[in-house]
C-alpha atoms as a printed R data frame, in Angstrom:
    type eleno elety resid chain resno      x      y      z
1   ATOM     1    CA   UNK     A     1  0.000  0.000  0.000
2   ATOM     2    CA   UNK     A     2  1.062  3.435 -1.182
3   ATOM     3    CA   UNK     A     3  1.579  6.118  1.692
4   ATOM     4    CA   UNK     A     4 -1.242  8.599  1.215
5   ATOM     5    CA   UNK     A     5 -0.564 12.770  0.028
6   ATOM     6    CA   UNK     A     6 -0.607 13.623  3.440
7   ATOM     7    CA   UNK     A     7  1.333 10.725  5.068
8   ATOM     8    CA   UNK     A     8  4.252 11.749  2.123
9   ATOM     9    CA   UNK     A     9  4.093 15.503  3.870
10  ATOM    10    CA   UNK     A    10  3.974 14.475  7.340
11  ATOM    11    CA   UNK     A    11  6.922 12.445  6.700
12  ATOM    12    CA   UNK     A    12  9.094 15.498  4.534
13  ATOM    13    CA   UNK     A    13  7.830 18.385  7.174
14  ATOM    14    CA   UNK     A    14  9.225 15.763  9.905
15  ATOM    15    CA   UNK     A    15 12.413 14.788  8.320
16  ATOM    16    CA   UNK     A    16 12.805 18.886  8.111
17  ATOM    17    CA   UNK     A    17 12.061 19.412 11.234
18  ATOM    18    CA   UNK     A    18 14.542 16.401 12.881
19  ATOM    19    CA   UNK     A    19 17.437 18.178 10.445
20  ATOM    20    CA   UNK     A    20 17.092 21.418 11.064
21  ATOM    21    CA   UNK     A    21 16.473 20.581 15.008
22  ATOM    22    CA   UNK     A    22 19.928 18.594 14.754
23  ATOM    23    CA   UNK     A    23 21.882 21.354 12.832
24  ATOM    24    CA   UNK     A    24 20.823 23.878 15.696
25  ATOM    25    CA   UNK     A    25 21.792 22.036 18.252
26  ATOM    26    CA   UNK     A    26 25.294 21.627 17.169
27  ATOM    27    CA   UNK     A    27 24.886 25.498 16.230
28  ATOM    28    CA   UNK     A    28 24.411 26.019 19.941
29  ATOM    29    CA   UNK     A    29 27.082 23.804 20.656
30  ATOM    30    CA   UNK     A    30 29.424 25.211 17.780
31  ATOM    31    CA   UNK     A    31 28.928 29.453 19.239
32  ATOM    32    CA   UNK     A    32 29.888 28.137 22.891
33  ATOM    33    CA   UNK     A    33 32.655 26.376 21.716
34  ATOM    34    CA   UNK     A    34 33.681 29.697 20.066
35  ATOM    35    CA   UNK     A    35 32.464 32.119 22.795
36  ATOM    36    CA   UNK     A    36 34.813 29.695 24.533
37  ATOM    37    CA   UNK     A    37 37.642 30.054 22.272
38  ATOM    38    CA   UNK     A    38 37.923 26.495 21.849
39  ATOM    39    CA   UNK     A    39 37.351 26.278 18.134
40  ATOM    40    CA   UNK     A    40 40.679 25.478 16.610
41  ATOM    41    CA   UNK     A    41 41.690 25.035 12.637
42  ATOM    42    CA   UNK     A    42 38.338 26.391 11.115
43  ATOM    43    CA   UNK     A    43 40.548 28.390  8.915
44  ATOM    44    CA   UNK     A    44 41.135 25.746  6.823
45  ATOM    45    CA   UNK     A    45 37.340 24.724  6.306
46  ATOM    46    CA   UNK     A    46 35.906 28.503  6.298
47  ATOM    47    CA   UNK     A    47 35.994 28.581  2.423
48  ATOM    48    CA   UNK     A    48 33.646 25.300  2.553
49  ATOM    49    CA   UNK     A    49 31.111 27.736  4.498
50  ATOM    50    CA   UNK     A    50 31.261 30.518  2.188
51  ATOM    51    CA   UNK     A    51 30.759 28.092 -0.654
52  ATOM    52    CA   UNK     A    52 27.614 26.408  0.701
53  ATOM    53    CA   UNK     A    53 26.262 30.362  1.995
54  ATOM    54    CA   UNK     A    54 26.921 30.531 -2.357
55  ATOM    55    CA   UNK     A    55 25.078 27.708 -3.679
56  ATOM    56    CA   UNK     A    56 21.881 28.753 -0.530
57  ATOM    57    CA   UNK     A    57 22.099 32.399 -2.186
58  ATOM    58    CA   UNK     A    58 21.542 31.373 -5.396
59  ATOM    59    CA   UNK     A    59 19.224 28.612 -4.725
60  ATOM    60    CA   UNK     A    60 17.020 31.213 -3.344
61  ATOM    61    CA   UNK     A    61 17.100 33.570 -5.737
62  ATOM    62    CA   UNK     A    62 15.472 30.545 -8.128
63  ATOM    63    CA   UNK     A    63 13.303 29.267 -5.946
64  ATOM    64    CA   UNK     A    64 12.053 32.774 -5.237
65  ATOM    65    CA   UNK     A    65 12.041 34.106 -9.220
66  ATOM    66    CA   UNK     A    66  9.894 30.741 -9.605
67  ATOM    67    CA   UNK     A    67  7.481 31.757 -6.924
68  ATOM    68    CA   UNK     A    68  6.792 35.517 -8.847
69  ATOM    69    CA   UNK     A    69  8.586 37.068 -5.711
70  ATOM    70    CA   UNK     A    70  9.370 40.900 -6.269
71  ATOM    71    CA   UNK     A    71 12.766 41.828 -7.437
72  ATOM    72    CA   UNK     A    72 14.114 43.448 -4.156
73  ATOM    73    CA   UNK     A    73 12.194 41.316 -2.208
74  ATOM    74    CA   UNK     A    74 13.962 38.342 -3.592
75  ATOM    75    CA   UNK     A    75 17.290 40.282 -3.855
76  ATOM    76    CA   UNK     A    76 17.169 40.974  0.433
77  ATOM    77    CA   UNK     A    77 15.645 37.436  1.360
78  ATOM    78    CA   UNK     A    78 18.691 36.005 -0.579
79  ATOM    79    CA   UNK     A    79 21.203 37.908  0.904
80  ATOM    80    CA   UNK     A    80 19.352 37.275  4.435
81  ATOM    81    CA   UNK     A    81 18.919 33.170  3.944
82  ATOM    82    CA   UNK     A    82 22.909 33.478  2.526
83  ATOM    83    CA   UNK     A    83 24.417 35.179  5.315
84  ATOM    84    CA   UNK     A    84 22.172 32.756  7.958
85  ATOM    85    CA   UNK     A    85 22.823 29.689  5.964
86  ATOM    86    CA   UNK     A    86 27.247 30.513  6.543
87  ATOM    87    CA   UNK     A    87 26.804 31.576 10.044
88  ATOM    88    CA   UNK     A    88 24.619 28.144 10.712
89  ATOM    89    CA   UNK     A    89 26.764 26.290  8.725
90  ATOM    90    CA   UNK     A    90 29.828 26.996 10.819
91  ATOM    91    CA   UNK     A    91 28.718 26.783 13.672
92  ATOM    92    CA   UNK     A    92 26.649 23.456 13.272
93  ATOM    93    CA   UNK     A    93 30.257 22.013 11.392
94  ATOM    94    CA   UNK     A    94 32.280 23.803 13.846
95  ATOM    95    CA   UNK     A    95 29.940 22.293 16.925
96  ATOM    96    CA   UNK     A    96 29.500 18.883 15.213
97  ATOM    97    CA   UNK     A    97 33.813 18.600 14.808
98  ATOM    98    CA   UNK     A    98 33.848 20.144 18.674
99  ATOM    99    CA   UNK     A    99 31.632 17.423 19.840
100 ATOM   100    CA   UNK     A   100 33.436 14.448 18.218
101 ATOM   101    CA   UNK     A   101 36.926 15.828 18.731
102 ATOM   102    CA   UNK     A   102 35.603 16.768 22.881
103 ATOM   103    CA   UNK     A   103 32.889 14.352 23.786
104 ATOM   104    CA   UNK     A   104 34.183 14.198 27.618
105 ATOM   105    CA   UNK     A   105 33.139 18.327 27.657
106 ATOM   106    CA   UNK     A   106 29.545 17.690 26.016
107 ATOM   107    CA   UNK     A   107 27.126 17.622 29.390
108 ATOM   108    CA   UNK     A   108 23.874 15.557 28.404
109 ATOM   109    CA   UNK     A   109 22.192 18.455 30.544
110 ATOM   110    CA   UNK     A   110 23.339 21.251 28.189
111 ATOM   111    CA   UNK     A   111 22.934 19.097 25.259
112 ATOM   112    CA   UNK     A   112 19.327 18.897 26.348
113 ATOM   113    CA   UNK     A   113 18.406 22.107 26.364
114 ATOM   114    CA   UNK     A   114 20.249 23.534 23.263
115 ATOM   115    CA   UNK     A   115 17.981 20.513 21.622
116 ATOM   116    CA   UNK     A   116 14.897 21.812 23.212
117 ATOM   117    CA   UNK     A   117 15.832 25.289 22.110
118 ATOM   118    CA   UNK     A   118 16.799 24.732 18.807
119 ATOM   119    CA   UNK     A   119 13.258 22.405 18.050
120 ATOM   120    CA   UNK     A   120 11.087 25.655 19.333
121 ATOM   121    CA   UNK     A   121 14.028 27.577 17.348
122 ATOM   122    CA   UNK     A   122 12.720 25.219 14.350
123 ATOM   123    CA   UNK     A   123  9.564 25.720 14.978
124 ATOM   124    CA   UNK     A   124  9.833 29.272 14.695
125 ATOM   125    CA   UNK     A   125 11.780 29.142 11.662
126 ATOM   126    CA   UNK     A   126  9.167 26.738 10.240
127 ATOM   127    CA   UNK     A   127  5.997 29.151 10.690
128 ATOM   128    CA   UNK     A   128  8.025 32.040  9.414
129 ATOM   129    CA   UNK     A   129  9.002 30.757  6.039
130 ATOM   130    CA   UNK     A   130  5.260 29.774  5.762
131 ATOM   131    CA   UNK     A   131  4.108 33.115  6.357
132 ATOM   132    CA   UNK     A   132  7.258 35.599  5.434
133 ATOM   133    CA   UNK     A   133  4.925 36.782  2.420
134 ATOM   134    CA   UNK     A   134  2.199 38.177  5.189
135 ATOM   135    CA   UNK     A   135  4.828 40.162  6.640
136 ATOM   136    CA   UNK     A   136  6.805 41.564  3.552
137 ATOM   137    CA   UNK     A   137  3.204 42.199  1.699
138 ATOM   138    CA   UNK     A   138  3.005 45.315  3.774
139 ATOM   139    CA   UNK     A   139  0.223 45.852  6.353
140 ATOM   140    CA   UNK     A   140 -3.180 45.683  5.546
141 ATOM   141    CA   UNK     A   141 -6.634 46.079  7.477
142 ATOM   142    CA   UNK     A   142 -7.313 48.785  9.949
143 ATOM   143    CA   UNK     A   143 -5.892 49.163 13.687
Protein backbone atom coordinates (compact mmCIF):
# COMPACT_ATOMS: atom_id res chain seq x y z
CA UNK A 1 0.00 0.00 0.00
CA UNK A 2 1.06 3.44 -1.18
CA UNK A 3 1.58 6.12 1.69
CA UNK A 4 -1.24 8.60 1.21
CA UNK A 5 -0.56 12.77 0.03
CA UNK A 6 -0.61 13.62 3.44
CA UNK A 7 1.33 10.73 5.07
CA UNK A 8 4.25 11.75 2.12
CA UNK A 9 4.09 15.50 3.87
CA UNK A 10 3.97 14.48 7.34
CA UNK A 11 6.92 12.44 6.70
CA UNK A 12 9.09 15.50 4.53
CA UNK A 13 7.83 18.39 7.17
CA UNK A 14 9.22 15.76 9.90
CA UNK A 15 12.41 14.79 8.32
CA UNK A 16 12.81 18.89 8.11
CA UNK A 17 12.06 19.41 11.23
CA UNK A 18 14.54 16.40 12.88
CA UNK A 19 17.44 18.18 10.44
CA UNK A 20 17.09 21.42 11.06
CA UNK A 21 16.47 20.58 15.01
CA UNK A 22 19.93 18.59 14.75
CA UNK A 23 21.88 21.35 12.83
CA UNK A 24 20.82 23.88 15.70
CA UNK A 25 21.79 22.04 18.25
CA UNK A 26 25.29 21.63 17.17
CA UNK A 27 24.89 25.50 16.23
CA UNK A 28 24.41 26.02 19.94
CA UNK A 29 27.08 23.80 20.66
CA UNK A 30 29.42 25.21 17.78
CA UNK A 31 28.93 29.45 19.24
CA UNK A 32 29.89 28.14 22.89
CA UNK A 33 32.66 26.38 21.72
CA UNK A 34 33.68 29.70 20.07
CA UNK A 35 32.46 32.12 22.80
CA UNK A 36 34.81 29.69 24.53
CA UNK A 37 37.64 30.05 22.27
CA UNK A 38 37.92 26.50 21.85
CA UNK A 39 37.35 26.28 18.13
CA UNK A 40 40.68 25.48 16.61
CA UNK A 41 41.69 25.04 12.64
CA UNK A 42 38.34 26.39 11.11
CA UNK A 43 40.55 28.39 8.91
CA UNK A 44 41.13 25.75 6.82
CA UNK A 45 37.34 24.72 6.31
CA UNK A 46 35.91 28.50 6.30
CA UNK A 47 35.99 28.58 2.42
CA UNK A 48 33.65 25.30 2.55
CA UNK A 49 31.11 27.74 4.50
CA UNK A 50 31.26 30.52 2.19
CA UNK A 51 30.76 28.09 -0.65
CA UNK A 52 27.61 26.41 0.70
CA UNK A 53 26.26 30.36 2.00
CA UNK A 54 26.92 30.53 -2.36
CA UNK A 55 25.08 27.71 -3.68
CA UNK A 56 21.88 28.75 -0.53
CA UNK A 57 22.10 32.40 -2.19
CA UNK A 58 21.54 31.37 -5.40
CA UNK A 59 19.22 28.61 -4.73
CA UNK A 60 17.02 31.21 -3.34
CA UNK A 61 17.10 33.57 -5.74
CA UNK A 62 15.47 30.55 -8.13
CA UNK A 63 13.30 29.27 -5.95
CA UNK A 64 12.05 32.77 -5.24
CA UNK A 65 12.04 34.11 -9.22
CA UNK A 66 9.89 30.74 -9.60
CA UNK A 67 7.48 31.76 -6.92
CA UNK A 68 6.79 35.52 -8.85
CA UNK A 69 8.59 37.07 -5.71
CA UNK A 70 9.37 40.90 -6.27
CA UNK A 71 12.77 41.83 -7.44
CA UNK A 72 14.11 43.45 -4.16
CA UNK A 73 12.19 41.32 -2.21
CA UNK A 74 13.96 38.34 -3.59
CA UNK A 75 17.29 40.28 -3.86
CA UNK A 76 17.17 40.97 0.43
CA UNK A 77 15.64 37.44 1.36
CA UNK A 78 18.69 36.00 -0.58
CA UNK A 79 21.20 37.91 0.90
CA UNK A 80 19.35 37.28 4.43
CA UNK A 81 18.92 33.17 3.94
CA UNK A 82 22.91 33.48 2.53
CA UNK A 83 24.42 35.18 5.32
CA UNK A 84 22.17 32.76 7.96
CA UNK A 85 22.82 29.69 5.96
CA UNK A 86 27.25 30.51 6.54
CA UNK A 87 26.80 31.58 10.04
CA UNK A 88 24.62 28.14 10.71
CA UNK A 89 26.76 26.29 8.73
CA UNK A 90 29.83 27.00 10.82
CA UNK A 91 28.72 26.78 13.67
CA UNK A 92 26.65 23.46 13.27
CA UNK A 93 30.26 22.01 11.39
CA UNK A 94 32.28 23.80 13.85
CA UNK A 95 29.94 22.29 16.92
CA UNK A 96 29.50 18.88 15.21
CA UNK A 97 33.81 18.60 14.81
CA UNK A 98 33.85 20.14 18.67
CA UNK A 99 31.63 17.42 19.84
CA UNK A 100 33.44 14.45 18.22
CA UNK A 101 36.93 15.83 18.73
CA UNK A 102 35.60 16.77 22.88
CA UNK A 103 32.89 14.35 23.79
CA UNK A 104 34.18 14.20 27.62
CA UNK A 105 33.14 18.33 27.66
CA UNK A 106 29.55 17.69 26.02
CA UNK A 107 27.13 17.62 29.39
CA UNK A 108 23.87 15.56 28.40
CA UNK A 109 22.19 18.45 30.54
CA UNK A 110 23.34 21.25 28.19
CA UNK A 111 22.93 19.10 25.26
CA UNK A 112 19.33 18.90 26.35
CA UNK A 113 18.41 22.11 26.36
CA UNK A 114 20.25 23.53 23.26
CA UNK A 115 17.98 20.51 21.62
CA UNK A 116 14.90 21.81 23.21
CA UNK A 117 15.83 25.29 22.11
CA UNK A 118 16.80 24.73 18.81
CA UNK A 119 13.26 22.40 18.05
CA UNK A 120 11.09 25.66 19.33
CA UNK A 121 14.03 27.58 17.35
CA UNK A 122 12.72 25.22 14.35
CA UNK A 123 9.56 25.72 14.98
CA UNK A 124 9.83 29.27 14.69
CA UNK A 125 11.78 29.14 11.66
CA UNK A 126 9.17 26.74 10.24
CA UNK A 127 6.00 29.15 10.69
CA UNK A 128 8.03 32.04 9.41
CA UNK A 129 9.00 30.76 6.04
CA UNK A 130 5.26 29.77 5.76
CA UNK A 131 4.11 33.11 6.36
CA UNK A 132 7.26 35.60 5.43
CA UNK A 133 4.92 36.78 2.42
CA UNK A 134 2.20 38.18 5.19
CA UNK A 135 4.83 40.16 6.64
CA UNK A 136 6.81 41.56 3.55
CA UNK A 137 3.20 42.20 1.70
CA UNK A 138 3.00 45.32 3.77
CA UNK A 139 0.22 45.85 6.35
CA UNK A 140 -3.18 45.68 5.55
CA UNK A 141 -6.63 46.08 7.48
CA UNK A 142 -7.31 48.79 9.95
CA UNK A 143 -5.89 49.16 13.69
Amino acid sequence: MAPSESQRVIAQVSALIVGCTLLLTAGFVGLIAALSGELGGFESRIQWYVAVAAVVFVATIVLLELNDAGGATIITSATVVALFAFVLGFLGAEGALYTLENPETIEVSRLVIFASAALVATGIGYWALRHWREFTAGRTGSR
